[in-house]
C-alpha positions as CSV (number, residue, x, y, z in Angstrom):
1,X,-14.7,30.3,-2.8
2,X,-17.0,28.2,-0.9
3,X,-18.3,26.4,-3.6
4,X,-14.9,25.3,-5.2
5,X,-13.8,24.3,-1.9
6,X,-17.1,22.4,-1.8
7,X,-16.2,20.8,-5.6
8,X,-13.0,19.7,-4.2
9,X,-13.8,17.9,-1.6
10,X,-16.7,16.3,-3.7
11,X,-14.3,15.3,-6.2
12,X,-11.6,14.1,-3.4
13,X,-14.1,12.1,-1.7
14,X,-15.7,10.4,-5.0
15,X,-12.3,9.3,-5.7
16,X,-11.7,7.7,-2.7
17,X,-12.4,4.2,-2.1
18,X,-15.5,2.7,0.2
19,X,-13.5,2.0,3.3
20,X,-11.6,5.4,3.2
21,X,-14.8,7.0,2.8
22,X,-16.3,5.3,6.1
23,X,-12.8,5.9,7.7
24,X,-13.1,10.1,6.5
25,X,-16.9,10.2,7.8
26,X,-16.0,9.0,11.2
27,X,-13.1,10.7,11.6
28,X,-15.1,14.2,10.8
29,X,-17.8,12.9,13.2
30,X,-14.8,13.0,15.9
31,X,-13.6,16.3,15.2
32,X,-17.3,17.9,15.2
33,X,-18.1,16.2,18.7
34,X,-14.4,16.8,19.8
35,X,-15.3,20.9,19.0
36,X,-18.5,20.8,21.0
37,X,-17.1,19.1,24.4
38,X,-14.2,22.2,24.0
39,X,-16.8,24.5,23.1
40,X,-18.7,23.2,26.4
41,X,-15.8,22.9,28.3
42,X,-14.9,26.5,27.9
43,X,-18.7,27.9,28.4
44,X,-19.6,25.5,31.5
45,X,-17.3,25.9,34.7
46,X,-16.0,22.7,36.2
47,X,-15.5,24.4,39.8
48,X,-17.8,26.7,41.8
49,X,-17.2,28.9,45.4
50,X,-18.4,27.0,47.9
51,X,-22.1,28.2,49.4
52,X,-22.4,30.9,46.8
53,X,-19.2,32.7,47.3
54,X,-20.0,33.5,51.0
55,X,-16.6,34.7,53.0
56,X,-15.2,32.9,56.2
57,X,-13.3,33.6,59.0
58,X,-10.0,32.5,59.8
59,X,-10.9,30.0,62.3
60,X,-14.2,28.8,59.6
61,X,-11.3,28.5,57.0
62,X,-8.6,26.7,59.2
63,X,-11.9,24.2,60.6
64,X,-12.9,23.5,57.0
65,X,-9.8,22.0,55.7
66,X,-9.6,19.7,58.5
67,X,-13.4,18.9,57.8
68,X,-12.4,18.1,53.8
69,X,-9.2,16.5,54.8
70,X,-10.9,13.8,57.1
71,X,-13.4,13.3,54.7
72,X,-10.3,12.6,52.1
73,X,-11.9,15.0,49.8
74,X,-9.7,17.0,46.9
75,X,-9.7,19.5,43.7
76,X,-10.6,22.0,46.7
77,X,-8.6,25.8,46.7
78,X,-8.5,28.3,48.9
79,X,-8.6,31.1,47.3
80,X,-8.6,35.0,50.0
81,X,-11.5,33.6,52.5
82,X,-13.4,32.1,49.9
83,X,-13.2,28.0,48.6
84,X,-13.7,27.0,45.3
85,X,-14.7,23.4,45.2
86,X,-15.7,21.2,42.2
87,X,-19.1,21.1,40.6
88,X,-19.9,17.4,40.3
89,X,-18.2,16.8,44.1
90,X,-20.5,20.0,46.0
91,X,-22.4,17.2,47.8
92,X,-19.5,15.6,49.7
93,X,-18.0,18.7,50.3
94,X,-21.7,20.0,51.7
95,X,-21.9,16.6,53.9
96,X,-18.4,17.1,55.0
97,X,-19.3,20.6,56.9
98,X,-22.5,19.7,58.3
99,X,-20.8,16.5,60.1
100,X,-18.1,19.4,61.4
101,X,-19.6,20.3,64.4
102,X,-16.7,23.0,64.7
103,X,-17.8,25.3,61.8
104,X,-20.6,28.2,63.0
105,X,-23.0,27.2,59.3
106,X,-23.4,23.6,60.6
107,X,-26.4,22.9,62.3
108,X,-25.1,21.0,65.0
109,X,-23.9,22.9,68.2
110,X,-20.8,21.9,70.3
111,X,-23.6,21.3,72.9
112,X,-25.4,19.1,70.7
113,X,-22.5,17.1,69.7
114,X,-21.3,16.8,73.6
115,X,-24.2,15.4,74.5
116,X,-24.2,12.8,71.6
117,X,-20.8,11.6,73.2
118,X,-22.0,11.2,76.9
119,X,-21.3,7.6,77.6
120,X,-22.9,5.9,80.5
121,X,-19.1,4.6,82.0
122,X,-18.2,8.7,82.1
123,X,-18.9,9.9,85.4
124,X,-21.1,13.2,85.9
125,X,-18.4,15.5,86.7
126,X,-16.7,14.7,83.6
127,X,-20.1,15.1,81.4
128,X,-20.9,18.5,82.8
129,X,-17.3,19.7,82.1
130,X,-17.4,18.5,78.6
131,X,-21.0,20.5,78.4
132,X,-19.2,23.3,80.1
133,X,-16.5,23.4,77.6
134,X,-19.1,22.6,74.4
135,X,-21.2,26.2,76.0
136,X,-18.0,28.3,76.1
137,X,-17.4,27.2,72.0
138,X,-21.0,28.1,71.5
139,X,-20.6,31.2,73.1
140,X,-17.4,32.3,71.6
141,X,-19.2,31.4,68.0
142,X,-22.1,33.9,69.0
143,X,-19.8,36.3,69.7
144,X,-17.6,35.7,66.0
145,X,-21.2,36.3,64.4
146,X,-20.3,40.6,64.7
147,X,-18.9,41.7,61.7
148,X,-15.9,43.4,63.6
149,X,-14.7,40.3,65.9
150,X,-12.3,38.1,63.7
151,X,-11.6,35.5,66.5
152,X,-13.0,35.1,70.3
153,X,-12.3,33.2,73.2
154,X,-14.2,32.2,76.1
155,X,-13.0,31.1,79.6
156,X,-15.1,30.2,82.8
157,X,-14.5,29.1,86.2
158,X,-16.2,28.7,89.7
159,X,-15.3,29.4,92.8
160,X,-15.9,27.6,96.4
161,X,-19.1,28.6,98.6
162,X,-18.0,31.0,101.0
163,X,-19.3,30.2,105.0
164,X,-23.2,29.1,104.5
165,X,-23.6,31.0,101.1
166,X,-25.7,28.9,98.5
167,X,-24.3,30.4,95.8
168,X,-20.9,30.1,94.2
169,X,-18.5,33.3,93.0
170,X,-18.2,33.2,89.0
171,X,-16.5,34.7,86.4
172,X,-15.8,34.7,82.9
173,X,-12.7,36.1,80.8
174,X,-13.7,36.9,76.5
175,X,-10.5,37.5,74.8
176,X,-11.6,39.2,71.5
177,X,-9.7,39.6,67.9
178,X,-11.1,42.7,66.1
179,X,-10.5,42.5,62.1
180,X,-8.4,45.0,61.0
181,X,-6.3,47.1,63.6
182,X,-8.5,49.3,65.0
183,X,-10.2,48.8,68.3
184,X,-13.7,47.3,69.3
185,X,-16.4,50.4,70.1
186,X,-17.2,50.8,73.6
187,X,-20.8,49.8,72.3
188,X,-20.1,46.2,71.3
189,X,-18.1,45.6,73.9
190,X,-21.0,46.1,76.4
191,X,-23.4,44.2,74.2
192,X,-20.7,41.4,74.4
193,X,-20.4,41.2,78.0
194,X,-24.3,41.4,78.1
195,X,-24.6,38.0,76.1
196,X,-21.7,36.1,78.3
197,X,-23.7,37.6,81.3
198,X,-26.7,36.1,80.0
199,X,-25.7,32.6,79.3
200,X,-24.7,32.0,82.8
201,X,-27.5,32.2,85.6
202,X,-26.3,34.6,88.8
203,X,-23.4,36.1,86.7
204,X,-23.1,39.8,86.5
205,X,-21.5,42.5,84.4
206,X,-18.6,43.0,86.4
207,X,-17.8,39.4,86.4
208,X,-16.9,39.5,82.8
209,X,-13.9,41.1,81.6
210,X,-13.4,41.6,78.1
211,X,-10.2,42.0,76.7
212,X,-9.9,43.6,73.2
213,X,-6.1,42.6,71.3
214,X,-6.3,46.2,69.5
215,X,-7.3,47.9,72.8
216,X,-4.3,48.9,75.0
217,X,-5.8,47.4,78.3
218,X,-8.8,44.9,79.6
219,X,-12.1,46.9,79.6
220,X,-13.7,46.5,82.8
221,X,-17.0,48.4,84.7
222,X,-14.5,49.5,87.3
223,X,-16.4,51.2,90.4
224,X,-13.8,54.4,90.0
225,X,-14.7,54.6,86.9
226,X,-14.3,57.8,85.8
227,X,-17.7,59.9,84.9
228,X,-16.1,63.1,83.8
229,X,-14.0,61.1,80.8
230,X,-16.9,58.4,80.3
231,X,-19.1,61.0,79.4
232,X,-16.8,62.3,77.1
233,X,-16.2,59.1,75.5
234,X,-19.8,58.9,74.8
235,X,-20.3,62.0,73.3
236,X,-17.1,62.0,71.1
237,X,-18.1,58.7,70.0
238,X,-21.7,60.4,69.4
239,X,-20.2,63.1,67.1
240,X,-18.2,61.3,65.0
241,X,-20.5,59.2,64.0
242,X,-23.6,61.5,63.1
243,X,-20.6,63.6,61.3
244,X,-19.7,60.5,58.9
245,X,-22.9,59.9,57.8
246,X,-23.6,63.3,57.0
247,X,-20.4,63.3,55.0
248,X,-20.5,60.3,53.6
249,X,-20.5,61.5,49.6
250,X,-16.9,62.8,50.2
251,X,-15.5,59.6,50.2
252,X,-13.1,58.0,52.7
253,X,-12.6,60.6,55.2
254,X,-11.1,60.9,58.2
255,X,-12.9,62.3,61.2
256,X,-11.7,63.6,65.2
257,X,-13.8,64.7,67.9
258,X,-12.3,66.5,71.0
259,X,-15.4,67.5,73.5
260,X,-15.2,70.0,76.1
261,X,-17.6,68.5,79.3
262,X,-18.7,71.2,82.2
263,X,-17.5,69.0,84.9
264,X,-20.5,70.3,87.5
265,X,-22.3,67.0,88.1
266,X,-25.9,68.8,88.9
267,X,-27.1,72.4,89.3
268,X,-30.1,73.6,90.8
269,X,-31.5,77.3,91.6
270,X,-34.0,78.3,94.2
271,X,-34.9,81.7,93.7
272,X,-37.7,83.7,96.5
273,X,-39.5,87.3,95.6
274,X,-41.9,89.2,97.7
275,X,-44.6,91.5,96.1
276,X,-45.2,95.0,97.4
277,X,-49.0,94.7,98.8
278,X,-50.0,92.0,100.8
279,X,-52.3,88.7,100.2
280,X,-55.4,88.4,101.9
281,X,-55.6,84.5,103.1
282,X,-58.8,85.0,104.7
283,X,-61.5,87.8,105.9
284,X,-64.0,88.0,109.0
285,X,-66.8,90.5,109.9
286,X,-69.5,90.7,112.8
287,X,-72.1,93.3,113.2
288,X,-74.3,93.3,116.1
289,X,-76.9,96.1,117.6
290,X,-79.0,96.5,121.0
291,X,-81.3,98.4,122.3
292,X,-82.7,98.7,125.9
293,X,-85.3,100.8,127.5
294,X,-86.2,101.3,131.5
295,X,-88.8,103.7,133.1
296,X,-88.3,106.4,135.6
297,X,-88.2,105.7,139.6
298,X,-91.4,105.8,141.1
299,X,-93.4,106.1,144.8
300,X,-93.1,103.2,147.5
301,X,-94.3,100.1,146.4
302,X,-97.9,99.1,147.8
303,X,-101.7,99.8,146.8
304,X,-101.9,102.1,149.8
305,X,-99.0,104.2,149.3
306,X,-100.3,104.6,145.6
307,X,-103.4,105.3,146.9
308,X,-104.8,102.4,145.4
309,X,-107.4,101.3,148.0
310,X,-110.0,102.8,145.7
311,X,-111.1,101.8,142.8
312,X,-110.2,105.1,140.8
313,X,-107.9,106.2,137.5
314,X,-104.2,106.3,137.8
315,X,-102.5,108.3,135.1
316,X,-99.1,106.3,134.6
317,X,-96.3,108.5,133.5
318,X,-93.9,107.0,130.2
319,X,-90.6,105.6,130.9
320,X,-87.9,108.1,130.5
321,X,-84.7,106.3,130.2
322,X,-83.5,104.2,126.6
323,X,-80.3,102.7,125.3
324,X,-79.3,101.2,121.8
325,X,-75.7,100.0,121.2
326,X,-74.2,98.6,118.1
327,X,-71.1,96.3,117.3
328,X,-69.1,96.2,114.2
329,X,-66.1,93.7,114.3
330,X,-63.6,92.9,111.2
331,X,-60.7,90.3,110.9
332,X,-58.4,89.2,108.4
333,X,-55.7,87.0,108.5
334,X,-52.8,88.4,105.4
335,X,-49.6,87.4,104.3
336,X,-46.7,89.5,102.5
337,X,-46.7,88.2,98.5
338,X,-44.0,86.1,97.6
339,X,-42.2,83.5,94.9
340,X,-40.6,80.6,94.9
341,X,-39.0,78.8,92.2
342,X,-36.6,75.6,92.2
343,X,-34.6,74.8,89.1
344,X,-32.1,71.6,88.2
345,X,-30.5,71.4,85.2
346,X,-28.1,68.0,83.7
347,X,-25.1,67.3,84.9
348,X,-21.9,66.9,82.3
349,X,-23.2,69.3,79.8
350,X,-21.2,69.8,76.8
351,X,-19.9,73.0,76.4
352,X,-18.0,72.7,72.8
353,X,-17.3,70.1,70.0
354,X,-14.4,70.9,67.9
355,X,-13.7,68.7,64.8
356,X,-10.9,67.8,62.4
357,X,-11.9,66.6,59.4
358,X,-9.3,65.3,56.4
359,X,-9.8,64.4,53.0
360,X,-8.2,62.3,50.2
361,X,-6.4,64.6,48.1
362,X,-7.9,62.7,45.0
363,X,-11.1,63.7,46.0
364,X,-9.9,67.4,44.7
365,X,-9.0,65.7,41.4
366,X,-12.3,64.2,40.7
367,X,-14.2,67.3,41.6
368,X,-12.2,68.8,39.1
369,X,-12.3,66.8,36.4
370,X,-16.2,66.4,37.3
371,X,-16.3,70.5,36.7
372,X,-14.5,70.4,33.8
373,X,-15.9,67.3,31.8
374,X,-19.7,69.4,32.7
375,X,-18.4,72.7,30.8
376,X,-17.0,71.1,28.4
377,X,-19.1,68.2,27.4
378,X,-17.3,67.9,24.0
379,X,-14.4,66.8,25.7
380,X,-13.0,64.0,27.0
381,X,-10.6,62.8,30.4
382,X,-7.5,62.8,28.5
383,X,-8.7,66.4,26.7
384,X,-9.1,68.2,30.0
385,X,-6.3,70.6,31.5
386,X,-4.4,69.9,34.1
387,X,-5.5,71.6,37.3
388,X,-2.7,74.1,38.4
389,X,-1.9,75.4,41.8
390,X,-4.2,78.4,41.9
391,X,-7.3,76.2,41.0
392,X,-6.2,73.4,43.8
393,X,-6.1,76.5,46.4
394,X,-9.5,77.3,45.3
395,X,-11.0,74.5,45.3
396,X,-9.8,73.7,48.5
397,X,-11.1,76.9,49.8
398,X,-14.6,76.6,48.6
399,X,-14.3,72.9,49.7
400,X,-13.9,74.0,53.4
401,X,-16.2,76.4,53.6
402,X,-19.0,74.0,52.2
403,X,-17.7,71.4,55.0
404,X,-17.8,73.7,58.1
405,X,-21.4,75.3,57.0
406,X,-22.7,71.1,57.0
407,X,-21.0,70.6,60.4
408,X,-21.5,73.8,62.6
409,X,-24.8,72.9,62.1
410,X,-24.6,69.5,64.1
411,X,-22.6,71.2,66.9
412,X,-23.9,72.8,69.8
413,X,-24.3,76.3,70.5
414,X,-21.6,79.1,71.3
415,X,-22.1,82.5,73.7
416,X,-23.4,84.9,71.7
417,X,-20.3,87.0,69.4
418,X,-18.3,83.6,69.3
419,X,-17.4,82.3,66.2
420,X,-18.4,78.6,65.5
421,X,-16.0,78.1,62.1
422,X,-12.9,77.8,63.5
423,X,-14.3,74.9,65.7
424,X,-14.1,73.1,62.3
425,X,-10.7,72.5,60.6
426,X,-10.6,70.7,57.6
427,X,-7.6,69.4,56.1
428,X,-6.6,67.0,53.3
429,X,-3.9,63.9,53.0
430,X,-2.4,62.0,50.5
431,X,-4.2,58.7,49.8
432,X,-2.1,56.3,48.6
433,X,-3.4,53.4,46.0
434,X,-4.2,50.4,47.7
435,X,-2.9,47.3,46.8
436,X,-4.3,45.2,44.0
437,X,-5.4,42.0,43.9
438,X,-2.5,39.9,41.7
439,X,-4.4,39.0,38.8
440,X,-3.8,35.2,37.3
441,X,-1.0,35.6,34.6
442,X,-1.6,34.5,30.7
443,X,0.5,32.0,31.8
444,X,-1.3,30.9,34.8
445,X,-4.6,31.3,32.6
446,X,-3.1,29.4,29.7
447,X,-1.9,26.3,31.7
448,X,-5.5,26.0,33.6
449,X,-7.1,26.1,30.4
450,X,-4.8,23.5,29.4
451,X,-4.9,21.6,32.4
452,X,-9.0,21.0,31.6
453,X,-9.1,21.1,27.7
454,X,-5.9,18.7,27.1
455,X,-7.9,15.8,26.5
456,X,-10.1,17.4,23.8
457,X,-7.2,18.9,22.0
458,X,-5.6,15.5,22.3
459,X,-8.4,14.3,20.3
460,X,-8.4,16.8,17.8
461,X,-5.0,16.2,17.1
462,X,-5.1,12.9,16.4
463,X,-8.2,13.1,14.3
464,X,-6.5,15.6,12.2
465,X,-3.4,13.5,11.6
466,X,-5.6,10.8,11.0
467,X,-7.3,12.8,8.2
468,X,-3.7,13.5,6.5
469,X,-3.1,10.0,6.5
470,X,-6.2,9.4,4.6
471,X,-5.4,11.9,2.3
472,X,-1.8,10.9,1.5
473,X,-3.5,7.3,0.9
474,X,-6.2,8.4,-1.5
475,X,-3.4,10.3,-3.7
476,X,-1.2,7.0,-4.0
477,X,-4.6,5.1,-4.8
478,X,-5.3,7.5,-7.4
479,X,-2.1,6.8,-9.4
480,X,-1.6,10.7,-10.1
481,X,1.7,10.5,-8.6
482,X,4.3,8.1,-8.8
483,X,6.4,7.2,-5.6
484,X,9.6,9.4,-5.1
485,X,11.9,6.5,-5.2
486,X,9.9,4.5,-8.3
487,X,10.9,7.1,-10.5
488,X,14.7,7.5,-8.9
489,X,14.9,3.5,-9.9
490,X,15.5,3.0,-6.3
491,X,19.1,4.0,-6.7
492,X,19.8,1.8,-9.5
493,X,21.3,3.1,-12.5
494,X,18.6,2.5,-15.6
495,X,18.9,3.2,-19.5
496,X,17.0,6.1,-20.4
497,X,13.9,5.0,-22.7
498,X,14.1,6.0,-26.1
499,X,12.5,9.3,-27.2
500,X,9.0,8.8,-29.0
501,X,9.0,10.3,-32.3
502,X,5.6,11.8,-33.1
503,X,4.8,10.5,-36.8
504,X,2.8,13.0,-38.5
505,X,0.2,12.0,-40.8
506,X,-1.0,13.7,-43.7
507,X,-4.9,14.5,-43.4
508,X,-6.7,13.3,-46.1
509,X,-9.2,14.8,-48.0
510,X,-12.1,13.1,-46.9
511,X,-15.6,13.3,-45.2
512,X,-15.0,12.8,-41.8
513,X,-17.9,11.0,-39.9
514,X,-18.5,13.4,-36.3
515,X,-21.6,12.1,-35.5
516,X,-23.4,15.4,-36.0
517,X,-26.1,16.0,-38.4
518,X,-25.9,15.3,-42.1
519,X,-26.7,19.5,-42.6
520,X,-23.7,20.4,-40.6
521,X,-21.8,18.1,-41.8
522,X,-22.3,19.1,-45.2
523,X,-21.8,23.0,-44.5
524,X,-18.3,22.2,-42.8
525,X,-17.2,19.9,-45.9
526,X,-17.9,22.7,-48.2
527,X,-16.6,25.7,-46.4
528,X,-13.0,23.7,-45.5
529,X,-12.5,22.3,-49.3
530,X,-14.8,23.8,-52.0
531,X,-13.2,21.3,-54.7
532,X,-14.6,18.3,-52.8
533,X,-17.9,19.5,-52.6
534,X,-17.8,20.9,-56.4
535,X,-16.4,17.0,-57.5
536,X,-19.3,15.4,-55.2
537,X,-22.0,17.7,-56.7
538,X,-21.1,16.7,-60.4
539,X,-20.4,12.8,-59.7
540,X,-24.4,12.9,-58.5
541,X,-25.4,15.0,-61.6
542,X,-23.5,12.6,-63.7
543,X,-25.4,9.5,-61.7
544,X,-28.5,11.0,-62.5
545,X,-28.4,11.9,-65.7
């Protein structure tokens, strides 16, 4: 099929003269470089999200337009909190957000930019409250950088010096947007008083006042704060979370802490024992012996009366009288045994966690079509039976049970003979589907193709017609076909030609000259009229002889 299409445009085109050849050739140039631009067109995007897709904020969003719109730049959409910008115009629209100071990617601060606008006619006070104001953007931009603040505010004032006081009274007032509807976490909003506190030199915590637009009240570090319900705070707070992330394969779930706090502030316990025998502290002994020996009462003293004028022997009698004495002394010093011991335990101790946990009621639905897809592997989604009310109870069942063995674990303990399950109560809720995204219409789709490819199909379309033309003049060149109104006589009434009568000739008998060879020719003659060939055989016999 290829190759007669192939013979009939060779023999179409050999017809055709030299100037409707060069005419064809270009106009089949322009159709091939027509089909690559579309083909380009539709493979290379002409737009682009701006910064790689990234997602802004309201207030980025809202600053950005007015950035592009000073800067008289267009083709820009908005599309959710993303911009799609075009390709070959990403520069401008690049310059156009770093010169806007407002928007958090520049890298310029409101700071920066004040002081780039000081004049020297401005007076002082009017150049630090221009600073002033440029900080409290900067600030408020810090505080937009969590992930949970959609929008902040920050306000500042000072007071007068009070008597001889160097120092002025300040404060500051953050009003805070959370994304979504749910309030800021008692976390953040101390870290977000932290960094206003910081920024200002002499300012303290309970200077700033935070004041959250999901919260039902300002949060303050009131002095009458509360400790009984702080504490529970905390440890609510505490629970929930460790409980998330240790369910976190059941999908979205909901999850309630109520904690029971023993509201003694401190204990402590002195307890005192005494032991039955005594403790020695110390012990003393002395020992001490004497002895003393006299002689017996004698005569009158003097040599006379002794009758010791002479020089003779005196027998002297021994001493009759002795004494020894001993001393043994003992002291110790004892106490009566005894203990002492001093015990303090925490204040606020938690004395029970119970939890309410719920789950999407799809989530029973893919478990079961998880189960029954694994024992039947030859099956598919659509095969499976439908779960029935016995089987939902079931599951359900064993679903709880699994849940309250994973979380009495985290809680703390009961008095002994309690049981912990019923602290757990798990329940399960209807999720409903969210809403979609609404998805460009064929429509939508077919007009933005349009809207970019128009110019190429525009060109195709006249380089087709242009090849009709062509063709429609090659057939009247030809002279195949006579013009429609030629042979109606253009309306005129004409005598109709006479009708050609064919003549027929009678053949005659003769050697026709084909221009084949003499052999052939000679075979033919005979086999078509034998006579002839007999009568030319005997004229050359009769020549000869």
């Amino acid at each position: 099929m290829l190759q007669t299409a192939l013979d009939q445009f060779r023999s179409i085109y050999s017809t055709m003269p030299v100037p409707s050849r060069i005419i064809a050739g270009l106009l089949l140039t322009a159709i091939i470089v027509a089909m690559g631009f579309l083909v380009r067109g539709n493979s290379t995007p002409s737009s682009e999200y701006l910064l790689g897709g990234r997602s802004f904020s309201e207030r980025d969003l809202d600053a950005a337009e007015v950035a592009f719109g000073n800067a008289d730049l267009r083709g820009w959409t908005r599309e959710g909190r993303r911009i799609k910008i075009p390709i070959e115009s990403r520069s401008e629209f690049l310059k156009a957000l770093e010169s806007s100071a407002s928007l958090p990617l520049s890298l310029r601060t409101s700071v920066q930019a004040a002081i780039e606008k000081s004049s020297p006619f401005e007076s002082n006070e009017q150049r630090m409250a221009r600073e002033r104001n440029a900080k409290l953007l900067d600030i408020a931009r810090s505080i937009m950088m969590f992930d949970e603040v959609r929008t902040a505010r920050v306000e500042y004032d000072q007071g007068e010096r009070m008597g001889l006081s160097r120092t002025r009274p300040q404060s500051a007032s953050v009003t805070v947007e959370p994304e979504g509807i749910a309030p800021l976490s008692r976390d953040r909003i101390f870290q977000i008083k932290d960094l206003v506190r910081a920024a200002f030199a002499g300012m303290s915590t309970d200077d700033v006042v935070v004041t959250d637009t999901n919260g039902s009240s300002a949060f303050g570090l009131a002095e009458d704060d509360d400790p009984l319900s702080r504490k529970r705070r905390e440890e609510e707070e505490r629970f929930e979370m460790k409980i998330r992330n240790h369910l976190m394969g059941y999908g979205k779930i909901h999850v309630a802490t109520h904690v029971e706090i023993d509201p003694t502030m401190s204990t402590e316990t002195a307890s005192l024992s005494y032991e039955d025998q005594p403790t020695t502290l110390n012990e003393t002994s002395r020992k001490r012996e004497t002895e003393s020996s006299r002689p017996m009462p004698g005569g009158v003293p003097g040599a006379q009366t002794n009758a010791l004028s002479s020089n003779r022997p005196v027998k002297l009698d021994a001493t009759a009288q002795t004494s020894k004495t001993k001393e043994d002394e003992r002291t110790s010093n004892r106490v009566a045994g005894q203990e002492y011991s001093t015990t303090r335990m925490a204040g606020l101790p938690v004395k029970r966690v119970k939890v309410s946990i719920g789950l999407p009621r799809s989530y029973y639905k893919k478990v079961w079509t998880k189960q029954q897809l694994e024992t039947n592997p030859d099956q598919t989604v659509d095969d499976i039976k439908q779960m029935e009310t016995t089987d939902l109870v079931t599951l359900k069942e064993q679903t709880e049970t699994e849940i309250q063995q994973a979380v009495t674990a985290l809680l703390p303990d009961v008095a002994a003979g309690e049981d912990r399950f019923p602290l757990v109560q798990v329940w399960d809720y209807i999720d409903l589907p969210e809403p979609e995204m609404d998805s460009p219409a064929t429509a939508a789709i077919a007009l933005s193709w349009l809207s970019d490819s128009w110019q190429t199909l525009a060109m195709l379309g006249l380089a087709a017609a242009a090849l009709l033309i062509a063709r429609s003049s090659v057939k009247s060149l030809s002279g195949n076909a006579d013009p429609t109104d030629f042979k109606e006589g253009f309306g005129l009434e004409l005598p109709a030609p006479p009708i050609a009568v064919e003549e027929q000739t009678e053949k005659v008998e003769a050697m026709e000259i084909t221009g084949g060879s003499l052999q052939d020719e000679l075979v033919a003659l005979v086999e078509d009229n034998p006579e002839v060939a007999a009568n030319v055989i005997r004229s050359w016999v009769g020549e000869a002889a």
